[in-house]
C-alpha positions as CSV (number, residue, x, y, z in Angstrom):
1,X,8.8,2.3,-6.4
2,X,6.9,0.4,-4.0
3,X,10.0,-1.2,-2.0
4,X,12.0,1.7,-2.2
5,X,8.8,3.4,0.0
6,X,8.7,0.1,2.0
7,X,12.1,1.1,3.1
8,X,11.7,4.7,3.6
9,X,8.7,3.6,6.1
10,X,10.8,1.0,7.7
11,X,13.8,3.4,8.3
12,X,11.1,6.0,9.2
13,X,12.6,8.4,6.2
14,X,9.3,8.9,3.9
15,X,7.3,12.2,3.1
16,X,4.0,13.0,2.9
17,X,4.4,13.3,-0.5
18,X,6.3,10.1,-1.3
19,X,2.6,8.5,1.0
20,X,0.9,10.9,-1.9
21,X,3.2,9.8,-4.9
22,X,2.7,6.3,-3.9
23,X,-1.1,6.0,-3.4
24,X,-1.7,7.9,-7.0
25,X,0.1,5.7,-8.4
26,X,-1.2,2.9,-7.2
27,X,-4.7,3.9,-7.7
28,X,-3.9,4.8,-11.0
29,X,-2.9,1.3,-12.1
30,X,-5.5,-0.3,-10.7
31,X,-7.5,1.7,-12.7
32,X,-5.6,0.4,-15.6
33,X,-5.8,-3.0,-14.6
34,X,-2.9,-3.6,-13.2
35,X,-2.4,-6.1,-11.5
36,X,-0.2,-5.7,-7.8
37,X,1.8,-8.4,-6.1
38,X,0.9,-9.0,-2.2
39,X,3.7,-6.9,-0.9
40,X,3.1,-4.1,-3.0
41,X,-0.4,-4.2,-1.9
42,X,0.8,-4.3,1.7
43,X,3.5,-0.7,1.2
44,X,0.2,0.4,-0.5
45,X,-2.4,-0.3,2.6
46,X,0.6,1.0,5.1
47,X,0.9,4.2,2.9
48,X,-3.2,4.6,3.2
49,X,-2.9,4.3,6.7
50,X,0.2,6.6,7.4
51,X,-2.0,9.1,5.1
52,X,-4.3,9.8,7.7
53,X,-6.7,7.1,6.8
54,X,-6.6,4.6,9.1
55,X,-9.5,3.1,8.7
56,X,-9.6,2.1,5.1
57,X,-5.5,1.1,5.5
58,X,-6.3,-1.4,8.1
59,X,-9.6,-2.6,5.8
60,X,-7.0,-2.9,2.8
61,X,-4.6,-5.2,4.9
62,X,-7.6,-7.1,6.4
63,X,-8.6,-7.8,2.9
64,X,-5.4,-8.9,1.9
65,X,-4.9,-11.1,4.8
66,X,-8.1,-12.9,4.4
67,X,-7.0,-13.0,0.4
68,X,-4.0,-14.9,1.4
69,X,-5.1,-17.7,4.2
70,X,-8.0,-18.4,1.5
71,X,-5.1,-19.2,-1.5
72,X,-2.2,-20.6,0.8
């Protein structure tokens, strides 16, 4: 689900409640230990941030960012 969102933002065609969808169900497999590739964790910290969080969206993508220079 998390590319067909990435595409829906690209092409600027996404809902509030595909953001919504996307973020619970995220959230929910983390709390089930799932484990999350990089670019799934990026649609995730853009969906945070189109949801009117900002703040924690751009933390999430710092985050990630430092994650990947430190394992490259």
């Amino acid at each position: 689900y998390g590319f067909i969102l990435g595409y829906k933002i690209f092409l600027d065609d996404y809902t509030e409640s595909d953001l919504n969808e996307y973020i619970n169900s995220y959230e929910d497999g983390i709390r089930n230990n799932i484990s999350y590739s990089i670019p799934d964790k990026i649609i995730y910290s853009i969906a945070v941030n189109l949801y009117n969080d900002s703040e924690k969206g751009r933390r999430l993508l710092d985050d990630i960012i430092e994650y990947c220079r430190a394992n490259s």
